[in-house]
C-alpha positions in Angstrom: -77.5 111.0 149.7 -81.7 111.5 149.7 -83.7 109.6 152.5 -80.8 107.7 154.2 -80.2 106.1 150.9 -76.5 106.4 149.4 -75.9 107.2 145.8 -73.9 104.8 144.9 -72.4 106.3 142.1 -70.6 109.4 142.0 -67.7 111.3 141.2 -64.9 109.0 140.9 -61.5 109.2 142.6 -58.3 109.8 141.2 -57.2 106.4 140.1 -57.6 103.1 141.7 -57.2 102.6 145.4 -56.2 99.4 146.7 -55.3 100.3 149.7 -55.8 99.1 153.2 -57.7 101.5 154.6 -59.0 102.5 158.3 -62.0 100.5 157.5 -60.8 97.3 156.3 -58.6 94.9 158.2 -58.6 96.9 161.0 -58.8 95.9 165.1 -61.4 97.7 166.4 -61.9 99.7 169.8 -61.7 97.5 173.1 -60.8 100.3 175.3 -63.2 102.9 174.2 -66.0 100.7 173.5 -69.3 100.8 176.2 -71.3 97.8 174.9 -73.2 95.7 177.2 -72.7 92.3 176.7 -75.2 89.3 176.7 -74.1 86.0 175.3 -75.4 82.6 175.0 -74.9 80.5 178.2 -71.9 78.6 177.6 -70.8 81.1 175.1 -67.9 84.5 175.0 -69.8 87.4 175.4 -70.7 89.2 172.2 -68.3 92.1 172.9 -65.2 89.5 172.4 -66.5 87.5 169.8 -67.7 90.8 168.0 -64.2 92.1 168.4 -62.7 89.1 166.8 -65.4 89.9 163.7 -63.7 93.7 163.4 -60.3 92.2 163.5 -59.2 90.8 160.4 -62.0 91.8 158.4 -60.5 91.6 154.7 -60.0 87.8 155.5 -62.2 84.5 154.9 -65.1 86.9 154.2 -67.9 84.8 153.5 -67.2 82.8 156.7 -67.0 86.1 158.6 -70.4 87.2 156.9 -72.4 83.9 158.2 -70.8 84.2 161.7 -71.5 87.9 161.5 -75.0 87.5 160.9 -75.6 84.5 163.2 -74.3 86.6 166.1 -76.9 89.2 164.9 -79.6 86.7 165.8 -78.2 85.5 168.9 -78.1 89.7 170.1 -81.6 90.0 169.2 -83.0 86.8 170.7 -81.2 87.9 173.6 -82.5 91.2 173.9 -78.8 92.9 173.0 -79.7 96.0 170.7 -76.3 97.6 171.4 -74.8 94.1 169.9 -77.3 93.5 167.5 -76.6 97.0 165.6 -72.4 96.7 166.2 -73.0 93.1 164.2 -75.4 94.6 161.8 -72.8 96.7 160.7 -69.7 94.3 160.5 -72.9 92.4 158.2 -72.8 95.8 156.1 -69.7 95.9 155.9 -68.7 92.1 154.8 -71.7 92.9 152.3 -69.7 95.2 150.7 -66.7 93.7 150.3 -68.5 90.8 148.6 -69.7 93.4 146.3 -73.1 93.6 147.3 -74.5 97.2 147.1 -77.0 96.1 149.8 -73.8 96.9 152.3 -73.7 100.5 152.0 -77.5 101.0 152.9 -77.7 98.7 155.6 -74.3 100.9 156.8 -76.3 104.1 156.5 -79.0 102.5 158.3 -77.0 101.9 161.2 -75.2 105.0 161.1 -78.9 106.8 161.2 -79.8 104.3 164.4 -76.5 105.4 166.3 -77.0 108.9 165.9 -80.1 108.9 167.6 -80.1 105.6 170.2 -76.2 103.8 169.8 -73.0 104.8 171.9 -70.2 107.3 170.8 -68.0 104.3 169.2 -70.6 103.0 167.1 -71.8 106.2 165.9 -67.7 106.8 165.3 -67.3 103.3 163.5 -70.4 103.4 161.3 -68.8 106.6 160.1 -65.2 105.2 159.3 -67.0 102.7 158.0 -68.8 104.4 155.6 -66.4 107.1 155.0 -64.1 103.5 153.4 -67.2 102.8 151.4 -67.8 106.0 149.9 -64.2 106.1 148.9 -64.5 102.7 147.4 -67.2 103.8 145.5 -65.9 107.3 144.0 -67.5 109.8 146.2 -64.8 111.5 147.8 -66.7 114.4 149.6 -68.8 112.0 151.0 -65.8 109.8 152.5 -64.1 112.9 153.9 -67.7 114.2 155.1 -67.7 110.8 157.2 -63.8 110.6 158.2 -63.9 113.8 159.6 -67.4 113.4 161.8 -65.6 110.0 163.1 -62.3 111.6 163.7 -64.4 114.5 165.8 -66.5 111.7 167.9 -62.7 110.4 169.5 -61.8 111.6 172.7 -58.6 111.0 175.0 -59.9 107.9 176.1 -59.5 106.6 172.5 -57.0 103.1 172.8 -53.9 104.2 169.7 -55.2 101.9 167.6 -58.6 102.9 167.2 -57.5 106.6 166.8 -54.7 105.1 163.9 -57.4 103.3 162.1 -59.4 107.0 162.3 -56.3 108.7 161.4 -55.4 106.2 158.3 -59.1 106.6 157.1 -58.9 110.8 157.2 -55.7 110.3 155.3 -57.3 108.2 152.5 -60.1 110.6 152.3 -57.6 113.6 152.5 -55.9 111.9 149.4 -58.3 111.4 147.3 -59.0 114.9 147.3 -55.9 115.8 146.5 -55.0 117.5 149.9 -51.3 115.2 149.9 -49.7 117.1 152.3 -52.5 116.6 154.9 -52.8 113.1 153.7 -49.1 112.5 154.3 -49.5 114.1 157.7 -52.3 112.0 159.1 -50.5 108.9 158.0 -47.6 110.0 160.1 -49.6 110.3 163.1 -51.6 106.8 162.6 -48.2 105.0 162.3 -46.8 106.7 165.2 -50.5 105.6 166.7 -50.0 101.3 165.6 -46.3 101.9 167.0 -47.5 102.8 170.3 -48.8 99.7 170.6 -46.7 97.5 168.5 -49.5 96.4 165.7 -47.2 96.0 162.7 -49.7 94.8 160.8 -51.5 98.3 160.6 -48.4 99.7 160.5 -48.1 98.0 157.1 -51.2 99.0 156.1 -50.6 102.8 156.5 -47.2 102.6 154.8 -49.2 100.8 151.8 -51.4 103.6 151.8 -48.6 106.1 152.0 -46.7 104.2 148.8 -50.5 104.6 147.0 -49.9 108.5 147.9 -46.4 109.0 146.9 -46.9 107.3 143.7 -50.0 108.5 142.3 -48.4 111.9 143.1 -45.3 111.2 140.7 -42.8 111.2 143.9 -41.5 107.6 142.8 -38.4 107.6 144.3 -40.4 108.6 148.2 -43.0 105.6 146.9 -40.2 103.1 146.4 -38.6 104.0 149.4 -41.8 103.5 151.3 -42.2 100.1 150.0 -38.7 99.1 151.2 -39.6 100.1 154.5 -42.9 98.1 154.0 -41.6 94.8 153.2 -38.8 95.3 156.3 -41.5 95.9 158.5 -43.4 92.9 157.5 -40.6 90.5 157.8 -41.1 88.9 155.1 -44.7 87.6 156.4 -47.4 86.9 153.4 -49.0 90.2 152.3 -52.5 91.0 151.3 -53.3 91.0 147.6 -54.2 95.0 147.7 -50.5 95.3 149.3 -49.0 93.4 146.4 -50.9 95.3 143.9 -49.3 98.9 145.4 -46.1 97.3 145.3 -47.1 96.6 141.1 -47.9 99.3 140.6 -45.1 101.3 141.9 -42.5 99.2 140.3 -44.7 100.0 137.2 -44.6 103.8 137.8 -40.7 103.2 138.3 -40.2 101.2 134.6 -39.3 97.6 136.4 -41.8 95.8 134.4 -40.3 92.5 135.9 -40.6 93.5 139.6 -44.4 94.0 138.8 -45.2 91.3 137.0 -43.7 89.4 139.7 -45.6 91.3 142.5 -49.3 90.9 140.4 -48.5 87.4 140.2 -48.0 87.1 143.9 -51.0 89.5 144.6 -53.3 87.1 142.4 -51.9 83.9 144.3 -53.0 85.4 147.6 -56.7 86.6 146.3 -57.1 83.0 145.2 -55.7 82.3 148.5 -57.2 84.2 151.1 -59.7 85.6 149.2 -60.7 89.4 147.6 -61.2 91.0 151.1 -61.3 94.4 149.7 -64.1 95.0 147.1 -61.7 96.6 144.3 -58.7 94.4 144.6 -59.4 91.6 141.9 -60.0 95.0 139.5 -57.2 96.6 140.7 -54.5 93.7 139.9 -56.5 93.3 136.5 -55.5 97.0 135.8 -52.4 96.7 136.8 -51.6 93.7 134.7 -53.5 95.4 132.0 -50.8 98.3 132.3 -47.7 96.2 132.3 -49.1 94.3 129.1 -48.9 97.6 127.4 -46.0 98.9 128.6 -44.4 95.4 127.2 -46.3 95.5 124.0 -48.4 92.7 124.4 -51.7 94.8 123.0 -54.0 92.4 121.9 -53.3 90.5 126.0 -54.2 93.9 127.5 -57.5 94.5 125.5 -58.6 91.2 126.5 -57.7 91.5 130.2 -58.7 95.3 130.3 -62.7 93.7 129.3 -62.7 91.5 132.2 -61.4 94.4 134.2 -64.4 96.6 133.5 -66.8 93.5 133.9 -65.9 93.6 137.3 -66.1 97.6 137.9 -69.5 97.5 136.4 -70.6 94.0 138.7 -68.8 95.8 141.9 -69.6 99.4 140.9 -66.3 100.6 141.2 -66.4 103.8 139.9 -62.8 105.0 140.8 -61.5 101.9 139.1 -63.9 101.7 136.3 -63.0 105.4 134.7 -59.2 104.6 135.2 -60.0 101.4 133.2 -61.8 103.9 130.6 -59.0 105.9 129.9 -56.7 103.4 129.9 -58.9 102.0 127.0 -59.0 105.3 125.4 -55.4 106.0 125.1 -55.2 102.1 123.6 
């Protein structure tokens, strides 16, 4: 990173992550947060109504992206840096999950503004924030360089689920580095975090993100158990696409080429659904499905599909997925 600008293509990660990290659909800090609200008379104050932006974030995002950036002009009409930076960066980080590059700098840039002039929680969100990016992305010493200076700006005042969302984020990181143990540790401690306060949803998410772990480390028998736990907890509830796709993929990894047909097909039905709320997802599914053609001998299907695949890594800059995609082609 030269000048506050992000490289935005670096070393990739170990294979592609669809998972739901600290920074995606995540519900931010209440508790710990210090902002100072002015709203519109007749309006919530921005401090809810921001809240309700960080919540949910992988969902309706282009609807999320105009509110978010309407609110930004309300903050500054009315004088509300504090606000106006805490939207700018839920603006950065819808950006990016649209697969617009512009995200990550305007995430930087508000990162560089907190360190000097914002409170401890934005300065702590901007990095989990760009610590998910950079992960996204393939720059994995980057995305731990940010999880750990977020995890470091918590305190004991820090509500359980801001500190899971921090914990889930270091795990990624911690993964993709190949630290597993660590990783596996750290998602531990954020599900015991989401439990505290009864957010199954997260809950879920850490448990996908554990299932990623397990079964990109060969351990498919600790992956498949993970999922089983996953789909109890969820109670049978629709699941995000990047969900479904873990849950391919392991029953790929485990030789039930049925089971993740089925669970691609059901991850594609949601995207078209509810949308591609996390930048690699529509890549990720394509690989997977690209996978399972081949494992079923349906060559001339998976060439096609593994094109589209990298037309999409190259539009999103996915680096992480892209060079999985590349050897996949390479071994065909």
């Amino acid at each position: 990173m030269a000048d506050g600008q992000p490289v935005l293509a670096q070393a990739p990660s170990d294979g592609p992550r669809t998972r739901s990290c600290g920074a995606n659909v995540s519900s931010r800090a209440t508790g710990a947060e210090t902002w100072l609200p002015v709203g519109p008379q007749g309006g919530p104050p921005f401090d809810r109504r921001l809240d309700d932006l960080e919540r949910h974030r992988g969902f309706d995002v282009a609807a999320r992206l105009d509110r978010a950036r309407r609110l930004e002009s309300e903050a500054e009409a009315a004088g509300d840096v504090s606000s106006v930076m805490r939207a700018r960066l839920v603006v950065a980080d819808l950006l990016f999950r649209s697969g617009d590059p512009a995200g990550t700098r305007l995430a930087v840039m508000v990162n560089d503004w907190a360190a000097t002039h914002g409170t401890r929680p934005l300065l702590a969100r901007s990095h989990l924030v760009l610590s998910g990016m950079f992960e996204r992305i393939g720059d994995a010493a980057s995305s731990l360089d940010h999880a750990v200076q977020a995890m470091e700006l918590l305190d004991d005042d820090t509500p359980p689920r801001v500190r899971g969302n921090h914990l889930m984020q270091l795990g990624d990181s911690l993964d993709v580095i190949g630290s597993t143990d660590e990783a596996r540790q750290r998602y531990h401690e954020a599900e015991a975090e989401f439990a505290k306060v009864g957010d199954r949803e997260r809950q879920v998410s850490v448990l996908n993100n554990l299932t990623v772990m397990e079964q990109e480390a060969g351990r498919v028998l600790a992956a498949l158990e993970t999922v089983e736990r996953l789909m109890a907890l969820n109670g049978g509830e629709d699941l995000r696409p990047a969900i479904a796709d873990t849950i391919a993929r392991t029953h790929l990894t485990a030789g039930d080429l049925e089971a993740a047909q089925r669970a691609v097909d059901r991850g594609n039905r949601l995207r078209d659904t509810t949308g591609d709320g996390e930048v690699d997802v529509t890549a990720a599914l394509a690989l997977t499905g690209v996978e399972i053609r081949i494992a079923q001998g349906r060559l001339d299907e998976a060439v096609a599909d593994l094109d589209r695949c990298l037309e999409i890594c190259a539009a999103r800059n996915l680096a992480g997925v892209r060079v999985q995609a590349l050897q996949v082609r390479a071994n065909l």
